[in-house]
C-alpha positions in Angstrom: 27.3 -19.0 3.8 27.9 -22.4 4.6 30.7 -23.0 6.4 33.4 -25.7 4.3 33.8 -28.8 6.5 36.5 -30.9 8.5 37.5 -33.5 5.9 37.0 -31.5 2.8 39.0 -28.1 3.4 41.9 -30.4 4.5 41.8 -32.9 1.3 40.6 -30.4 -1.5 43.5 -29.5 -3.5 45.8 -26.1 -4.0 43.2 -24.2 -6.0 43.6 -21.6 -8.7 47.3 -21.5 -9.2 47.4 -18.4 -10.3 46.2 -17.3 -7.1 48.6 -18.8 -5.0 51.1 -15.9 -6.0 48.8 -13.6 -5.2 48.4 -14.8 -1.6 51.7 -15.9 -1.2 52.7 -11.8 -1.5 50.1 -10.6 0.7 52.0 -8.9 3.3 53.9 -7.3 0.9 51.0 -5.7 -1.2 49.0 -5.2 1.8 51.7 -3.3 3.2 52.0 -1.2 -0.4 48.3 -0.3 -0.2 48.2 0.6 3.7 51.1 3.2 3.0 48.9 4.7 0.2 46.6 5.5 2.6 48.0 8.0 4.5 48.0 11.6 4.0 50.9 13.6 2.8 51.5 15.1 5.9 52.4 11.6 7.7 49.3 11.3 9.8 47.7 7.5 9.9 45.1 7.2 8.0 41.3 7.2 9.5 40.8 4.6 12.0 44.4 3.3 11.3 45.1 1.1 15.1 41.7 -0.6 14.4 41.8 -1.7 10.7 45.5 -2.5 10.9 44.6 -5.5 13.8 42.3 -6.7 11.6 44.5 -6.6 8.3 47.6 -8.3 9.8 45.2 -11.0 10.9 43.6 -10.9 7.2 47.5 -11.4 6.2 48.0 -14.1 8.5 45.0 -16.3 7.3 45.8 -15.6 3.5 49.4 -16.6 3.8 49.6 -19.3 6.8 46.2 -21.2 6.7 46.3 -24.8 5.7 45.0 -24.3 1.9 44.0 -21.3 0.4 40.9 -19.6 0.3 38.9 -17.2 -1.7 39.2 -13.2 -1.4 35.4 -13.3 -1.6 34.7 -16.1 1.0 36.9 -13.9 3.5 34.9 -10.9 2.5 31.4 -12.9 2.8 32.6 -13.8 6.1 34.1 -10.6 7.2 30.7 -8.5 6.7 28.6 -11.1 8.2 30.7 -11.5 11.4 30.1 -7.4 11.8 26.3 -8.0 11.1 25.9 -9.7 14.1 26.8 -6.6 16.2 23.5 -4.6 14.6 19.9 -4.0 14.3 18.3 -5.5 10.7 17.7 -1.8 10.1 21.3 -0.8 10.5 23.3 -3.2 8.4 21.3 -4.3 5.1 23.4 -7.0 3.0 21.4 -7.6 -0.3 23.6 -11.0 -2.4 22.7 -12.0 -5.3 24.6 -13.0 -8.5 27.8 -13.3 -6.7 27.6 -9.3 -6.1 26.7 -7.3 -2.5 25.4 -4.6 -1.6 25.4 -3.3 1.5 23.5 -0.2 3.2 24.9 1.1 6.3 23.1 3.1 9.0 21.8 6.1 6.2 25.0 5.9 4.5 24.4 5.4 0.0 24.2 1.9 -1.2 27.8 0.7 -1.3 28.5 -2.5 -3.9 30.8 -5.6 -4.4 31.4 -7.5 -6.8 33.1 -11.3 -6.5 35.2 -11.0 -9.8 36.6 -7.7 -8.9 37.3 -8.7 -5.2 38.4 -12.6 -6.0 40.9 -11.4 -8.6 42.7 -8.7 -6.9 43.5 -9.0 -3.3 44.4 -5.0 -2.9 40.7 -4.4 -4.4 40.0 -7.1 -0.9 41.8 -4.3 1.1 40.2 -1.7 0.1 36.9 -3.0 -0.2 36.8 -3.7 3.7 38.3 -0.3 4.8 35.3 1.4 2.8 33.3 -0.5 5.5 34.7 0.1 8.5 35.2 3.7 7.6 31.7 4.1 6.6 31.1 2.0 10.0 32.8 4.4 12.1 31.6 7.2 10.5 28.1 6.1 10.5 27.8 5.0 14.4 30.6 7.2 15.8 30.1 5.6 19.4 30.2 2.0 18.8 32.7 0.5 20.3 35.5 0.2 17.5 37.4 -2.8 19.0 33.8 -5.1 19.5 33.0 -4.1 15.3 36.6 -5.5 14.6 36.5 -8.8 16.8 33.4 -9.8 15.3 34.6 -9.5 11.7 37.5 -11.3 12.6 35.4 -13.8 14.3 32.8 -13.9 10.7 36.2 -14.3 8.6 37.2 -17.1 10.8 34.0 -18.4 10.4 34.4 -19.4 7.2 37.5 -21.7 7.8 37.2 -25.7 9.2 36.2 -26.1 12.9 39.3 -26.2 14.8 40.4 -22.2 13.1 38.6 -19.7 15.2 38.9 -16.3 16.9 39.5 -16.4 20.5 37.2 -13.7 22.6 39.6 -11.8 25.2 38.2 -13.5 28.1 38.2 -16.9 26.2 41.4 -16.3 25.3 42.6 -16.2 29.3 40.6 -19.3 30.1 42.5 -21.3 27.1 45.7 -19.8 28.8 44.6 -21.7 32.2 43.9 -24.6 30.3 46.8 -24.7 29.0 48.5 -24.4 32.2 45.8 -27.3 33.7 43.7 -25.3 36.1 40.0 -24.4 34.3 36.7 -24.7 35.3 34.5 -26.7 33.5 33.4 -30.5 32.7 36.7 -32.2 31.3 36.4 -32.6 27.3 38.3 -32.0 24.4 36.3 -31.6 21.6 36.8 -31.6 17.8 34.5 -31.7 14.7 33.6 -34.3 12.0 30.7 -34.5 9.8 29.9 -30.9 10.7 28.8 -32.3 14.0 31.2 -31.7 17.4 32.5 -35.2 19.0 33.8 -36.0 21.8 38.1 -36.7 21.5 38.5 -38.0 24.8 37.4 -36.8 27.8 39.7 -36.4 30.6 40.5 -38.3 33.4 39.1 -37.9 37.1 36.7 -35.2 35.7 32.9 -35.0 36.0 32.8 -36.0 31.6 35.2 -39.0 32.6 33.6 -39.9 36.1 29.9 -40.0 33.8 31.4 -42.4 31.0 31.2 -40.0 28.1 33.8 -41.5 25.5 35.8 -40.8 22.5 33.5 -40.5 19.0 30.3 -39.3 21.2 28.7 -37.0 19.1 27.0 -33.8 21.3 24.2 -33.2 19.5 23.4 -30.3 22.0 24.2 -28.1 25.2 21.0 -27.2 27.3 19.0 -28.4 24.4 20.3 -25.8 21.9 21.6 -27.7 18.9 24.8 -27.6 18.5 24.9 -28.6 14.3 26.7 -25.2 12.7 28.1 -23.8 15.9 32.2 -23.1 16.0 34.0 -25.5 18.4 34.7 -22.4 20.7 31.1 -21.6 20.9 30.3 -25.2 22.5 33.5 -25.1 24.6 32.5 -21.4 26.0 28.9 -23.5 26.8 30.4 -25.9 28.9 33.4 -24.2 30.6 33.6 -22.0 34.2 30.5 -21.7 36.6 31.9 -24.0 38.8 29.0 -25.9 40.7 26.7 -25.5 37.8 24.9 -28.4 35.6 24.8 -28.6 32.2 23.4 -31.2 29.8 24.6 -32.3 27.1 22.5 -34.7 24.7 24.7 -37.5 23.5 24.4 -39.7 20.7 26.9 -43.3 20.7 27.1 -45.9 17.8 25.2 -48.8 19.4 22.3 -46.6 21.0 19.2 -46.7 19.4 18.5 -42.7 20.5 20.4 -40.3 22.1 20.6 -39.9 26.0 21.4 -36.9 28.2 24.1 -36.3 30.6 23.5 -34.1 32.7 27.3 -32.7 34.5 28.0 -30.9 37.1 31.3 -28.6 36.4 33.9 -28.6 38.7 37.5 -26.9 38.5 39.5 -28.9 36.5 42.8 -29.4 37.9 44.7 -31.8 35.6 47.6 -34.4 36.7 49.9 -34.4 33.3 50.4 -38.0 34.6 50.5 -40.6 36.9 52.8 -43.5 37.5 53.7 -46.9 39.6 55.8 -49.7 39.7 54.4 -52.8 38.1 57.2 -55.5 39.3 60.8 -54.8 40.4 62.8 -53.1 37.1 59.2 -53.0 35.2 57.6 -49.3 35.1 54.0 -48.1 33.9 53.4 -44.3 32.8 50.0 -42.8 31.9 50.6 -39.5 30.4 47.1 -37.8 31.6 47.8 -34.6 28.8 50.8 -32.8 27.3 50.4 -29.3 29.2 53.0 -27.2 30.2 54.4 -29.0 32.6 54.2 -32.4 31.1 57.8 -33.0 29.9 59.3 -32.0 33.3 56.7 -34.2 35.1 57.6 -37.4 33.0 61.3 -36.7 33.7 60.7 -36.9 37.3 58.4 -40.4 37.1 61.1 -42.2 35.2 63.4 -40.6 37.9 61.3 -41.4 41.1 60.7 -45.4 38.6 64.8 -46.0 38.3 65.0 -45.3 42.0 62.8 -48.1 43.0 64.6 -50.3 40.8 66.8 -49.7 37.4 64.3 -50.2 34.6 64.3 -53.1 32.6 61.3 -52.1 30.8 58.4 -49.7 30.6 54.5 -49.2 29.5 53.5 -46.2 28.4 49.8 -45.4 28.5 48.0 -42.9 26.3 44.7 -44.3 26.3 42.1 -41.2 26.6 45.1 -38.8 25.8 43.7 -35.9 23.6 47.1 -34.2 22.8 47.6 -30.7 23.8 50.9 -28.8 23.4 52.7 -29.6 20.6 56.3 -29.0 22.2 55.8 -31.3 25.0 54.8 -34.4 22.9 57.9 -33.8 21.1 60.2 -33.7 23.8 58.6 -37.2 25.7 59.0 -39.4 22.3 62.5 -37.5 21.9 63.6 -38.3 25.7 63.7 -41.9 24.4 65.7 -41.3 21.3 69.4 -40.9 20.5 68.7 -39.8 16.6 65.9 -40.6 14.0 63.0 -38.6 13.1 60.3 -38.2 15.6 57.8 -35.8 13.1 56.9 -34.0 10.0 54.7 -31.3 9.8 53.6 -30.2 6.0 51.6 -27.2 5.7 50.8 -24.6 2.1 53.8 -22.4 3.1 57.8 -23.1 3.3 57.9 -22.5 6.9 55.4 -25.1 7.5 56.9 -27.9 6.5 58.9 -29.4 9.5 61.3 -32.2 10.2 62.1 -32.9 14.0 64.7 -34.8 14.8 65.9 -36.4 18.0 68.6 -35.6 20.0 71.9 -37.0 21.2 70.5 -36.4 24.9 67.4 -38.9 26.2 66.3 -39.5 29.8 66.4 -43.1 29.0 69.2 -46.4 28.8 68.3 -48.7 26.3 65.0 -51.1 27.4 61.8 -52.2 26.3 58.7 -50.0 25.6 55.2 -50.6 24.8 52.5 -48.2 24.4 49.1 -48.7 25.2 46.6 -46.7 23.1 42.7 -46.4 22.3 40.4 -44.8 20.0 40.5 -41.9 23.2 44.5 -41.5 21.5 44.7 -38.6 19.5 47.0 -35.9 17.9 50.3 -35.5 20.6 49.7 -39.3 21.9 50.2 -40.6 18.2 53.3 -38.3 17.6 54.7 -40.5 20.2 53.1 -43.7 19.3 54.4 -43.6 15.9 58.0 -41.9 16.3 58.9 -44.9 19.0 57.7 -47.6 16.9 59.2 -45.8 13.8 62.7 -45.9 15.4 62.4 -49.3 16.7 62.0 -47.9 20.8 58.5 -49.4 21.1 55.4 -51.7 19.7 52.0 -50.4 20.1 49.1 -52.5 21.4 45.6 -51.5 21.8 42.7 -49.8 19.3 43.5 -47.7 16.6 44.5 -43.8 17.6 41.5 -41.1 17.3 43.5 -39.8 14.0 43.7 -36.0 15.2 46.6 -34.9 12.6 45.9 -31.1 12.0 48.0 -28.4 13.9 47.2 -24.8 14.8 48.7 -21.9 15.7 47.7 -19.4 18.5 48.5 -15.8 16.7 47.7 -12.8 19.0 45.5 -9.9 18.1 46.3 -6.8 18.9 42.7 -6.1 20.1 43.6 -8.6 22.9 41.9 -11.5 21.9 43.7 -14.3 19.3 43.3 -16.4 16.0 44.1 -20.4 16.2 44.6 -21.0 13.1 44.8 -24.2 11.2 48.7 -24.3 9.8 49.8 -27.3 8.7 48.9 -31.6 9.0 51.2 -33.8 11.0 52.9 -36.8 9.5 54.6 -39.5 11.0 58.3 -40.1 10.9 58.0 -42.1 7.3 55.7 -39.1 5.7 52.3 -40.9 6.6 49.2 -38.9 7.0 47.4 -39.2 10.4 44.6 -36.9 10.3 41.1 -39.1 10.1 43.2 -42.1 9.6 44.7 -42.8 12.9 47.6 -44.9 14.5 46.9 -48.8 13.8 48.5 -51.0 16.8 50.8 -54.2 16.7 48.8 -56.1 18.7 44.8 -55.1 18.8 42.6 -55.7 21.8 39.2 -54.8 21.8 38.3 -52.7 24.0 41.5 -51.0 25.7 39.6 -50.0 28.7 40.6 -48.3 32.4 39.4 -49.8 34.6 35.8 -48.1 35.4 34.4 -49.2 32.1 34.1 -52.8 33.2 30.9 -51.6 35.2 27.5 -49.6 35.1 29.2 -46.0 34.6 26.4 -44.4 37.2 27.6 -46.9 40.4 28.6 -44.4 43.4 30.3 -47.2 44.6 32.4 -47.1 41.9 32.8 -44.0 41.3 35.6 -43.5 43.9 37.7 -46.1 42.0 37.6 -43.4 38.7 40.0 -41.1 39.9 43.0 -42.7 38.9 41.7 -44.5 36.1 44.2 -47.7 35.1 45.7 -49.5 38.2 47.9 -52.5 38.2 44.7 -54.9 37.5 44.0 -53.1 34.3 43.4 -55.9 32.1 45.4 -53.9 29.3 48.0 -53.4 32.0 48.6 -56.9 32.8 48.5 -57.8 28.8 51.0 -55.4 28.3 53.6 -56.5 31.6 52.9 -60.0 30.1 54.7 -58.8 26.8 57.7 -57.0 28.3 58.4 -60.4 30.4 58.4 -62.5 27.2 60.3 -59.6 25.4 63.0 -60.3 27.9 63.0 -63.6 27.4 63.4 -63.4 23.7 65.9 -60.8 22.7 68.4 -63.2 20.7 69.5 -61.7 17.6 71.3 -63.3 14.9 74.6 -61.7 15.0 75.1 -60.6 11.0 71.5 -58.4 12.0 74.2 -56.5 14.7 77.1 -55.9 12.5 77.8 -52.7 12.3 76.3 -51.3 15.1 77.1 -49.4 18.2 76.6 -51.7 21.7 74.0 -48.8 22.1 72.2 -49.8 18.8 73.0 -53.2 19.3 70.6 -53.2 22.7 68.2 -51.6 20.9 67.6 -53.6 18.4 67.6 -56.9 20.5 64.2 -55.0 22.2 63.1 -54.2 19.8 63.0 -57.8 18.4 61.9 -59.4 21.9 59.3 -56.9 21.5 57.9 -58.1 17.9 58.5 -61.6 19.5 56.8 -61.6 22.1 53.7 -59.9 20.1 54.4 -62.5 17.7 53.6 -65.6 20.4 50.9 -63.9 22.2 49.0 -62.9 18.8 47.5 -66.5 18.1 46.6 -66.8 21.8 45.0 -63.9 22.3 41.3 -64.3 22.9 39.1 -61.0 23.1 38.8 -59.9 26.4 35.4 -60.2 28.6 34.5 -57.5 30.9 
């Protein structure tokens, strides 16, 4: 079955109307149907804690995933997922003519049809109970909880790249990452064109410290294509076994074949950011990742900043920022906003469609921002790209952002692994798509670099320098200081443009109009930088 891709699942439209009501009372039917199950005397049904892990999960990709899908390409999915666990011999699937039939162990021939199952999502239900029962009953000793996983993990299957099931132990390495300890090489990872590309990699790790960048495509791991293969599948390839080398077989617009990397992984022990004072009252921020503890971090550099000197103006770099936890990206571009909108989330279901809005409360007085981004940008660093320059905080100057717009959703199993599921597509502040499209700058430079990509990427001499990444001789970084000192200079506004307005708005707006300014003067100037 071939799997639908990136780009297409996301733009195809709401199919089938009809079947939208169908899906959209799942739970409730589903719930009808698992009640008729039981027998009179209130016993569960056969196999009851087993199927009904697998049919809340069902309910959960029928009623939350991004667009809907077909009853029979879950089905499809379902059965080959639970192949995978047995010998040919054992589990026969004969398809033809949009109709299955499946032989299990030296159980009768048991058949399916597409119209019966597509049309009625109880006959969906029921359809899949018939086969873990006659599973069960046919290979009493297998272990129940491995047959359900990997039919979760087919069904998934059959969903874009970033929805997949998450293995148990998987599921407590994502956990770690999440909390920025891991073990591995350093790469976030998405898909396009069906083949997995590099989103950034992050910094002061061994893909960083080797010059892998964002858009490299990984053609394979250890020399096992990687074309077809889930995004978790790669990432289980080059995560833990600390010590351990691993190549990966690169291919980069420009090169006339690929090349191979060969990494050595480490323990990945991410800094959310890093921070220094560029000139008395001017700050620089480079937000590493949005992890747990990213928010509180970024509250404590502005803090540790003001003490050196009060601010008078800030850059903030995302360059090589993958995005990560949703929350924390919120609350940075919120700690700079009294009101406005910082995001939209729309997704097929009420509850995914989203408005966050700022609040009264921000870490920051009034001064001027800019953000520094590259094609490394993506999903949480253009949430705050756009809602600062969308309420008039900030300009952005650099490359245009990754485009990384899709959000998913961790959902538990109760088998003890998990589902991240594809829920809904972010928008910026004014309803604009980001996914595949990106963040387009104010001012463009080409490239945005740290500083390790002005030489050969293999240089030990160098190498020590790539820890930190940017540093006050950044030629980004200095482009940027440049514009906050002519913003400065240049924050006369004509006074009808500040009628009305609070002395808090008033300040606001005269940055934000030194800001536009001073892009404005430096624009015809600029010449593209040589490295």
């Amino acid at each position: 079955m071939q799997l639908k891709t990136y780009h297409s699942i996301v733009n195809k439209k709401f199919i089938m109307a009809s079947r939208k009501k169908i899906q959209a009372v799942f739970l409730l039917l589903f719930c009808l149907v698992f009640a008729g199950l039981r027998p009179a005397y209130g016993d569960h049904p056969d196999h009851y804690p087993e199927k009904r892990s697998f049919y809340d999960s069902l309910s959960l990709v029928m009623n939350k995933y991004i667009v809907p899908v077909e009853n029979w390409t879950l089905f499809e999915g379902t059965i080959q997922g639970v192949q995978s666990l047995f010998e040919a011999g054992d589990f026969k699937i004969k398809s033809e003519n949009d109709q299955i039939e499946l032989v299990i162990g030296d159980s009768p021939p048991i058949n399916f049809t597409k119209e019966k199952i597509d049309y009625n999502a109880i006959e969906l239900v029921e359809s899949l109970s018939k086969i873990f029962d006659t599973i069960f009953n046919q290979f009493p000793d297998r272990n129940k909880i491995h047959v359900i996983n990997s039919a979760l993990k087919g069904m998934v299957a059959t969903l874009e790249p970033n929805s997949y099931f998450i293995e148990p132990g998987a599921l407590k390495r994502l956990q770690a990452q999440n909390r920025g300890v891991y073990e591995g090489v350093g790469l976030e990872i998405t898909t396009k064109d069906e083949i997995v590309t590099i989103v950034s990699p992050y910094e002061g790790t061994p893909a960083f410290r080797l010059g892998l960048l964002p858009n490299d495509r990984i053609l394979a791991v250890d020399g096992k294509p990687t074309r077809g293969l889930r995004i978790m599948d790669v990432s289980e390839k080059i995560r833990g076994g600390k010590g351990k080398p691993v190549t990966l077989t690169i291919e980069r617009q420009g090169w006339d074949s690929p090349r191979d990397f060969v990494l050595i992984k480490d323990t990945i022990s991410h800094r959310t950011l890093k921070f220094f004072e560029l000139e008395p009252g001017l700050g620089y921020i480079r937000i590493i990742n949005f992890l747990g503890t990213t928010y509180d971090d970024f509250a404590a550099a502005l803090q540790e900043l003001s003490k050196l000197s009060p601010l008078e103006g800030l850059v903030l770099d995302l360059r090589y920022t993958p995005g990560g936890l949703l929350n924390q990206s919120l609350a940075i571009a919120d700690s700079f906003l009294f009101s406005g909108t910082i995001a939209r989330t729309e997704g097929r279901i009420k509850s995914g469609n989203k408005t966050y809005y700022a609040q009264p409360k921000t870490l920051s007085a009034g001064y001027p921002i800019v953000v520094l981004v590259n094609e490394g940008s993506a999903s949480g660093s253009e949430i705050v790209a756009a809602a600062l320059r969308a309420n008039q905080r900030a300009i952005i100057v650099g490359e245009r952002t990754f485009g990384k717009g899709l959000i998913q959703t961790v959902f538990p199993v109760q088998t003890g692994g998990a589902i991240r599921l594809t829920t809904s597509m972010l928008l910026t502040p004014d309803g604009t798509k980001i996914q595949g499209i990106g963040i387009s700058p104010d001012l463009t430079i080409n490239p945005t670099l740290l500083d390790y990509e002005k030489s050969e990427k293999k240089n030990p001499a160098f190498l020590k320098k790539l820890e930190l990444g940017a540093t006050k001789d950044d030629p980004s970084v200095q482009l940027c200081l440049d514009i906050l000192r002519l913003s400065l200079l240049l924050r006369d506004t004509p006074e009808e443009e500040l009628e009305g307005l609070s002395d808090e708005q008033a300040t606001l707006k005269k940055d934000f109009n030194g800001l536009n300014k001073a892009v404005e003067e430096i624009s015809p100037r600029m010449k593209k930088p040589t490295f």
